[in-house]
Every structure is written in structure tokens, then in C-alpha cells.
C-alpha positions, 0 to 999 in steps of 0.5 A, a space after each residue: 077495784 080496791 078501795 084506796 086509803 082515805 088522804 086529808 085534802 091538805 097541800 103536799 109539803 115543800 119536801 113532797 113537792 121536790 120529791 114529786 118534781 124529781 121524779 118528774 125529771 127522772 120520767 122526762 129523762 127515760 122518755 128522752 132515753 138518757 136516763 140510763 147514761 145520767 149520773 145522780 148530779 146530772 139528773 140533779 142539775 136537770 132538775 134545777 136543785 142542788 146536789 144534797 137535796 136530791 141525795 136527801 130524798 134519793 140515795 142512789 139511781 136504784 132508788 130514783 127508779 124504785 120512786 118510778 116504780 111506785 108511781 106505775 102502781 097509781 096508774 088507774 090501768 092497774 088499780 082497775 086490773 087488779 079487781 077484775 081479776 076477781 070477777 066471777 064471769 070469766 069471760 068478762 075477768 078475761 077481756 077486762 085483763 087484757 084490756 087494762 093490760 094494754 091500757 097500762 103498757 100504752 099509757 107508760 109506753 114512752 118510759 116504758 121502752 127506754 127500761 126495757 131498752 136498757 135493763 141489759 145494761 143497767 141494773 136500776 132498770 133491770 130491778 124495775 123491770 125484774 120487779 114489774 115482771 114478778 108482780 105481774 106474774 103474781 096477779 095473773 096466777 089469781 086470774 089462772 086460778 080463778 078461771 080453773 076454779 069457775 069451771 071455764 078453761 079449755 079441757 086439757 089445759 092446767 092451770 099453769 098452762 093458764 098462767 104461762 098463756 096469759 103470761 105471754 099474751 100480757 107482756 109488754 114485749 107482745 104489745 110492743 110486736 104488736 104497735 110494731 105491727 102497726 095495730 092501734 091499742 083498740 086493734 091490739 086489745 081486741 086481738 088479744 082478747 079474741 086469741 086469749 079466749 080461743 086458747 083458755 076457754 070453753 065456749 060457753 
């Protein structure tokens, strides 16, 4: 897990404190699915402040969505993903992924689905959404790598195979078809976790 950089235990500043409670209202508008249809002096009156303090820390409902953004970032899910990719065992680098993967898309579902939901629709989340993909994307090609290198991928299968495999076994659109389904996160992980290692690797 990457070490994260060192914070003064001080309060969080009055500016700090609104910011965080704006991005709080953006989370409980997306969870409600109404977010896509609020203008900025909507989510502004939602949170109770007035109109100029929203627009000194959010310029636009880009900028509210990129603040949601940064917030996934902090998710323990996706901290811990991103050492695992490096494990050296491929088996436990491979599991780990998945796991996490599951973990993250379950723990953000609520917001998650109104993004997706709507990005057809709305550019702030289309950027969200776009931007969530190509970070995934880029992570997973470490992973890929660094299964090709360790010497355990099914004979036959490239290293891009490896990436548009995982790619696909990821995706939050695979483990909505899969709570869809009716499988519980422990049902889908294990699930996963079986078809990513009979399709990526050699038995050991």
C-alpha cells in the first residue's frame, strides 16, 4: 500500500469544513439520482449556504463532480489496489485485484450507478466517468505487465489480452450484471476470482 503523505493533526479550516459539506450534499444528491437534473443554486440551497459561497469553492457542476473524484481516490479500496498490483505472487496480486475491485465498486455503488446512469446525458459525469476508466485502465496495465513478466499467463496470451481480460473482468458494468444476478460482493469476488485465474494463468 503506498504510503500516504504525513497531515498536522490541526482542525480542518471553516473553508475546509464548507467545502467538505458540499461535497457531502453533491454524494446524498447522486445517491438520490437528482444530481444530474440540480443546477448549482439548487445544490446550493440543498446545502444551506448561500449561492457565492458555493461559486468560491465550485466554479461549475464539472468542478463539483471532479471534488467526488478525489474523494474515490481516498477510498482504502483503491489505496490497497494499487500495492497489490505490484505483488510479486501472481496469484495473490491477481485475487487481490479483484477483491479490491469489488470492494471499491460495492462501497460507492449508491453514487456510482446515478453516474453511470446519466453520463449518456450529462457531461460532468461523462468526465468522471471517462476519467475513472483511463486510470483504471492504467493501473490494470501495470498488473498485465507484471503478470507477463513473472512468467504466469496462459501460454498464448499476450500481454494486451491480459489487460482487455482484466478489463472487462473490473468493470463496474461486470459487477452491476452480477449483484443484477443476485450474487452477494463475496459470491461475486470469488466468482471473479476463479474465471480471472482460469482465463490469465498457467497452474502453477
Amino acid at each position: 500500500m503506498p504510503t500516504r503523505p504525513y497531515r498536522t493533526r490541526t482542525r480542518p479550516s471553516r473553508s475546509e469544513r464548507t467545502r467538505a459539506h458540499i461535497t457531502a450534499t453533491v454524494r446524498e444528491l447522486l445517491a438520490e439520482g437528482t444530481f444530474h437534473a440540480s443546477t448549482m443554486e439548487e445544490v446550493a440551497d440543498r446545502a444551506g449556504i448561500a449561492r457565492a459561497t458555493l461559486y468560491q469553492h465550485f466554479r461549475s457542476r464539472l468542478e463539483l463532480v471532479d471534488a467526488i473524484c478525489e474523494a474515490f481516490a481516498e477510498n482504502p479500496a483503491l489505496l490497497e489496489l494499487r500495492g497489490i498490483m505490484e505483488l510479486p505472487d501472481a496469484d495473490a496480486a491477481l485475487d487481490g485485484t479483484i477483491a479490491n475491485s469489488v470492494r471499491f465498486w460495492s462501497s460507492e455503488d449508491a453514487v456510482l450507478r446515478q453516474l453511470y446512469g446519466v453520463a449518456a446525458v450529462d457531461q460532468a459525469a461523462q468526465d468522471l466517468v471517462d476519467r475513472q476508466r483511463a486510470d483504471r485502465r492504467q493501473e490494470l496495465e501495470r498488473l498485465a505487465h507484471n503478470l507477463d513478466r513473472s512468467g504466469r499467463l496462459r501460454a498464448g496470451t499476450t500481454e494486451r489480452r491480459a489487460l482487455t481480460l482484466l478489463l472487462v473482468l473490473t468493470s463496474y458494468d461486470t459487477f452491476r450484471e452480477l449483484k443484477e444476478a443476485g450474487l452477494s460482493d463475496r459470491q461475486a469476488t470469488k466468482l471473479l476470482q476463479e474465471s480471472a485465474a482460469e482465463l490469465l494463468l498457467e497452474r502453477a
